[in-house]
C-alpha positions as CSV (number, residue, x, y, z in Angstrom):
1,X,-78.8,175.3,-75.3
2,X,-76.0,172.7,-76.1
3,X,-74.0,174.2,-73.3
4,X,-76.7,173.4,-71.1
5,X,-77.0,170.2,-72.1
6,X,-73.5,169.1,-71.7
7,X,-73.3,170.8,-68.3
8,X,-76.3,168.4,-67.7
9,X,-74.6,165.5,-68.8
10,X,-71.1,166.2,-66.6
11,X,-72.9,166.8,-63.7
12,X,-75.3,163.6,-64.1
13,X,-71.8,161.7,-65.2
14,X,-69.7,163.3,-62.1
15,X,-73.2,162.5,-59.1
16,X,-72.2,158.7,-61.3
17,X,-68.0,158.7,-60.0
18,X,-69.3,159.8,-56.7
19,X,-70.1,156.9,-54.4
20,X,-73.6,157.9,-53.2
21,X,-74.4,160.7,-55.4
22,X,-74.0,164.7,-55.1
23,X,-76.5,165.2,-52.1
24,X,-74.5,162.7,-49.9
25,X,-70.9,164.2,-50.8
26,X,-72.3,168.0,-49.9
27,X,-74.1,166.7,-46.9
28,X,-70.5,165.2,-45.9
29,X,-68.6,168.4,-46.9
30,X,-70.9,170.5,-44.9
31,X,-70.5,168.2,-42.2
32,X,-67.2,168.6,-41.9
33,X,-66.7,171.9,-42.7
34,X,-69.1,173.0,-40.1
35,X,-67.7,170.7,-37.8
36,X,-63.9,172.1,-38.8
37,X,-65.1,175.7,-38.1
38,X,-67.4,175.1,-34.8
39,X,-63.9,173.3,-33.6
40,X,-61.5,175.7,-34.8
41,X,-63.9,179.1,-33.1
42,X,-64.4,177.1,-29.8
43,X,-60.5,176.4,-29.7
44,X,-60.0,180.4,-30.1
45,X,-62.1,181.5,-26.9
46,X,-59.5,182.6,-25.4
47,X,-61.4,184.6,-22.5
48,X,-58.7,185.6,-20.2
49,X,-57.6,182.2,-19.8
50,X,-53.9,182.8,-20.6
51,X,-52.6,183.0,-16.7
52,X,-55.0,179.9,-16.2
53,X,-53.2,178.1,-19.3
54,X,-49.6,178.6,-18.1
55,X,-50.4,177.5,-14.2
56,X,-51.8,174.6,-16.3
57,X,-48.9,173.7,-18.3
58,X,-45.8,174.2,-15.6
59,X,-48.9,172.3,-13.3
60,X,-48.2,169.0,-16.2
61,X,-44.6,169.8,-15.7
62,X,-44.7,169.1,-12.0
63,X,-47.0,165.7,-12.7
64,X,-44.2,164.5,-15.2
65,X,-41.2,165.6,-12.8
66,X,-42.3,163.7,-10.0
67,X,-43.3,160.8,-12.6
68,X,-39.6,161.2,-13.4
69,X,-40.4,161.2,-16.9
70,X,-40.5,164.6,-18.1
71,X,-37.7,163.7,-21.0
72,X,-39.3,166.7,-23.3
73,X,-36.6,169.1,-23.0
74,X,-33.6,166.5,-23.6
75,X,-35.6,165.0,-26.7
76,X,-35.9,168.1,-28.5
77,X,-32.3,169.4,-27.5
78,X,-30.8,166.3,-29.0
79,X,-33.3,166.6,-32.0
80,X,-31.9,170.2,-32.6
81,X,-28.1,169.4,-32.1
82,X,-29.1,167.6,-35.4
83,X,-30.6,170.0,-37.1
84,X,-32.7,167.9,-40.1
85,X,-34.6,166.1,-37.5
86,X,-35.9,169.0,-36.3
87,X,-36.6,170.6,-39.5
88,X,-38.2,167.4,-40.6
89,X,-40.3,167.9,-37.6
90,X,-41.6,171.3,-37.9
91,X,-42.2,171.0,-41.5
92,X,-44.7,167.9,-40.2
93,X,-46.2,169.9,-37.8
94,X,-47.7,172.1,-39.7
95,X,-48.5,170.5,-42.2
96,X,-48.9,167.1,-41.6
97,X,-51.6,167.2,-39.2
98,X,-53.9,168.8,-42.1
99,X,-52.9,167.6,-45.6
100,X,-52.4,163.9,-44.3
101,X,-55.9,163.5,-42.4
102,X,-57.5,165.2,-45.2
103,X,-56.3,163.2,-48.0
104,X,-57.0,160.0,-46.5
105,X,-60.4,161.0,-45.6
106,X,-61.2,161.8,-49.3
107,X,-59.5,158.7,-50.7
108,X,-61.4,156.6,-47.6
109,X,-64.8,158.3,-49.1
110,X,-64.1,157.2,-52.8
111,X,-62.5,154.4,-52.6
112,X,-63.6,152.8,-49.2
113,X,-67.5,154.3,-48.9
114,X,-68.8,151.7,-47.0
115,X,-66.2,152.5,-44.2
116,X,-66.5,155.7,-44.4
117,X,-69.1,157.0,-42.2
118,X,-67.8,155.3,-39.0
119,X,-64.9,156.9,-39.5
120,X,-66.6,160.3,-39.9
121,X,-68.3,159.7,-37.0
122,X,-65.1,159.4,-35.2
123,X,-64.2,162.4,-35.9
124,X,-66.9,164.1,-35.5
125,X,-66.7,162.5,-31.6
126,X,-63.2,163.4,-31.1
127,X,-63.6,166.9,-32.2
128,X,-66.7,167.7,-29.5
129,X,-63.9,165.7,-26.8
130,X,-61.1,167.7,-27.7
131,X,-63.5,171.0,-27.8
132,X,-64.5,170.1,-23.6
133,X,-60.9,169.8,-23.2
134,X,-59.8,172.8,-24.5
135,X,-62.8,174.7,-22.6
136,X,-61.9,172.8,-18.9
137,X,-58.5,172.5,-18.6
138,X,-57.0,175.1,-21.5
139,X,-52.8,174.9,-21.7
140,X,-50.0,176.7,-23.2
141,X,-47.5,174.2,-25.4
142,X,-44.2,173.3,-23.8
143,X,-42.9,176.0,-25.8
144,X,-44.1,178.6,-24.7
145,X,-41.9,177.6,-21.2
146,X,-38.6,178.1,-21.4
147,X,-37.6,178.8,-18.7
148,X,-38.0,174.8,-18.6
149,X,-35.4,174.5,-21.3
150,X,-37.7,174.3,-24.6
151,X,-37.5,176.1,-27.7
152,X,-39.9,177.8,-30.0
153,X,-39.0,176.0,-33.4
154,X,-42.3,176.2,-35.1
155,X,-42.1,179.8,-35.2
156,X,-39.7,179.4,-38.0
157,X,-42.3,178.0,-40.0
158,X,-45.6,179.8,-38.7
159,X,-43.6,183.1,-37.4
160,X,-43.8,184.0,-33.6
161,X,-46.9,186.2,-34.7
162,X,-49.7,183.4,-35.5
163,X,-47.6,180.7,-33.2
164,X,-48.0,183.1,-30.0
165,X,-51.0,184.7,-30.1
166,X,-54.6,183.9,-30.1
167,X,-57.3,184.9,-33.1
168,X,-60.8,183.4,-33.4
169,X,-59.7,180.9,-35.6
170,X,-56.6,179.6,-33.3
171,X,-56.1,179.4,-30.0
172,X,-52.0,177.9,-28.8
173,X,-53.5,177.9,-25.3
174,X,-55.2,174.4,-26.5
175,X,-52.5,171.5,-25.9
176,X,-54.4,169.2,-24.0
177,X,-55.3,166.9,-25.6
178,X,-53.0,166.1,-28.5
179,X,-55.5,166.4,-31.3
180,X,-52.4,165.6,-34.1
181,X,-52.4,162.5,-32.2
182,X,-55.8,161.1,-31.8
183,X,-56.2,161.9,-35.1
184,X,-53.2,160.0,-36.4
185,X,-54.7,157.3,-34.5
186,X,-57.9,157.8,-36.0
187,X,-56.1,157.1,-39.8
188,X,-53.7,155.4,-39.3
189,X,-56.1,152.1,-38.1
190,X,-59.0,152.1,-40.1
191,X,-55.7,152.4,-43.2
192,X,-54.2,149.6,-41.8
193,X,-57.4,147.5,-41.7
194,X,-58.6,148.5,-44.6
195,X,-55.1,148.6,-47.3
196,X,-53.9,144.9,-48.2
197,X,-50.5,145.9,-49.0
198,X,-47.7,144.9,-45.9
199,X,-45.4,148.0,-46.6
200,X,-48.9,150.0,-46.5
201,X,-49.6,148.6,-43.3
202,X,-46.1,149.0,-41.7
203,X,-46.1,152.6,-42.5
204,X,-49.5,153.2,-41.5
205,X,-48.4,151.6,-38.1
206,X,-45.6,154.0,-37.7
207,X,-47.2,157.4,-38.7
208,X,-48.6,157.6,-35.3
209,X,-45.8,157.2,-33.7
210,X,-44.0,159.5,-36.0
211,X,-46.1,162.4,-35.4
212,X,-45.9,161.6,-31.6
213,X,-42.4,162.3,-32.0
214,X,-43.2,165.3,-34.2
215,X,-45.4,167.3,-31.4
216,X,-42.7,166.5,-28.5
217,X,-39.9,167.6,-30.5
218,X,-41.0,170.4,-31.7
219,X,-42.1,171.3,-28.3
220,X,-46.0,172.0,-29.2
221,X,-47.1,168.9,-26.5
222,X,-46.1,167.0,-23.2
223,X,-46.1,163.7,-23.6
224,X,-49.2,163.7,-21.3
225,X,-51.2,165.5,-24.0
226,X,-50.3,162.5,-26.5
227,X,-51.7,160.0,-23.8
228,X,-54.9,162.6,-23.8
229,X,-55.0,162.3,-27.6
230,X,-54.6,158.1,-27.4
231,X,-57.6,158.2,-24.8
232,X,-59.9,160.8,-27.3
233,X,-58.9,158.6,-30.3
234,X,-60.3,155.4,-27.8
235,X,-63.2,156.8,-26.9
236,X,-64.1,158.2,-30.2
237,X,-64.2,155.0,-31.5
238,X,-65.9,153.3,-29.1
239,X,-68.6,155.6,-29.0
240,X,-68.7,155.2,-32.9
241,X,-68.9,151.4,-32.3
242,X,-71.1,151.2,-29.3
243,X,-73.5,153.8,-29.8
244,X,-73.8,155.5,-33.0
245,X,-73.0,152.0,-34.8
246,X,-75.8,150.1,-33.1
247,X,-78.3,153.6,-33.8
248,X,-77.8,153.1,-37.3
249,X,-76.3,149.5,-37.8
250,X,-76.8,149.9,-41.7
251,X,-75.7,153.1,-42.0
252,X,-73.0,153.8,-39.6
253,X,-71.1,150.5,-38.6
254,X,-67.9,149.8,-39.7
255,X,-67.5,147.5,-43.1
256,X,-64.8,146.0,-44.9
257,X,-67.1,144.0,-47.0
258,X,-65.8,145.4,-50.5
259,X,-61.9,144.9,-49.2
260,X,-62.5,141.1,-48.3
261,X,-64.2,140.6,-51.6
262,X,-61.4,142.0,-53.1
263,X,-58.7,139.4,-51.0
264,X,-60.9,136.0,-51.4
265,X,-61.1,137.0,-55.5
């Protein structure tokens, strides 16, 4: 009985820490578990698509060549004439995209609640983009060509095994667009808006760019599928702002409220 009765009191004193209480904070976990998963199994149909994907990618190759701005293969070769830079790089590939995104989504729930949801609806958005792309115009990575001069490097991290072939849960064939850029994007500006710090802000500002250079470098996207990513991450939040905002205006619009309290204290 007293064991029961202190489990009873942490949980009522832990749905207290929680900004909106235990329902809310499994509603939001379910969300974007669901949403993680749905992503991640579309992304693996793989369907025979393989031929289609290459044709796609030397396709982008042929778009940036006679853009004359298909620098890909000179970046990385440079980055792995210096070795670090490269290492750097694939160690922020893979893990990056994940523990960065996910962290600041938890600290932007707790600490930030009232921005929260606009930014979850971005997400949520950007993932049913990126899903249409992957389904209409599926690509293999630049490194999967190299007879184009690129290199596998994130095999050393992954292993060839997971990095060149297809499950249900991961599909390489899906470069276009750049999801580890929209959804740098997609942090990186609510942080800056939202943190009051200036070294917070200027290093906010460059992560984006940062793991731009990370996918080119380590040869996982064209510069093309960056500029894919940058137009996701814009119509995300639009669509966030425009639509879903103005659906639910005092549930699901974007609020600094707490923060400018905080500055005019």
């Amino acid at each position: 009985m007293v064991k029961l009765v202190s489990v009873t009191r942490g949980f009522r004193w832990s749905g207290r820490v929680l900004p909106q209480g235990w329902l809310d904070a499994i509603r939001q976990l379910c969300l974007f578990a669901g949403a993680y998963y749905a992503y991640r199994i579309v992304r693996g149909v793989v369907d025979g698509n393989v031929t289609i994907a290459f044709a796609h990618a030397r396709s982008i190759v042929g778009f940036e060549r006679g853009l004359h701005t298909f620098f890909e293969p000179s970046l990385q070769h440079w980055a792995m004439v210096q070795g670090w830079i490269v290492d750097v790089a694939d160690w922020a590939y893979v893990n990056s995209h994940f523990m960065v995104t996910t962290a600041f989504l938890i600290w932007l729930y707790f600490a930030r609640n009232e921005a929260f949801y606009f930014v979850r609806n971005m997400f949520m958005v950007a993932m049913g983009l990126a899903l249409v792309g992957y389904l209409v115009f599926p690509a293999a990575p630049p490194r999967m060509l190299p007879e184009w001069g690129f290199a596998d490097t994130v095999s050393n991290w992954v292993g060839s095994g997971a990095s060149n072939t297809a499950s249900l849960l991961y599909n390489p064939y899906a470069a276009v667009p750049s999801m580890h850029v929209a959804f740098a994007l997609m942090v990186a500006i609510p942080a800056i808006k939202l943190t009051r710090l200036r070294v917070l802000k200027v290093l906010w500002g460059i992560y984006p760019l940062f793991i731009t250079f990370v996918v080119l470098v380590t040869g996982n996207h064209f510069w093309l599928d960056g500029a894919a990513g940058i137009l996701v991450a814009a119509i995300s939040a639009y669509t966030a702002w425009a639509a879903l905002a103005r659906a639910r205006p005092n549930a699901w619009a974007w609020r600094t409220a707490a923060v400018e309290a905080k500055a005019t204290a």
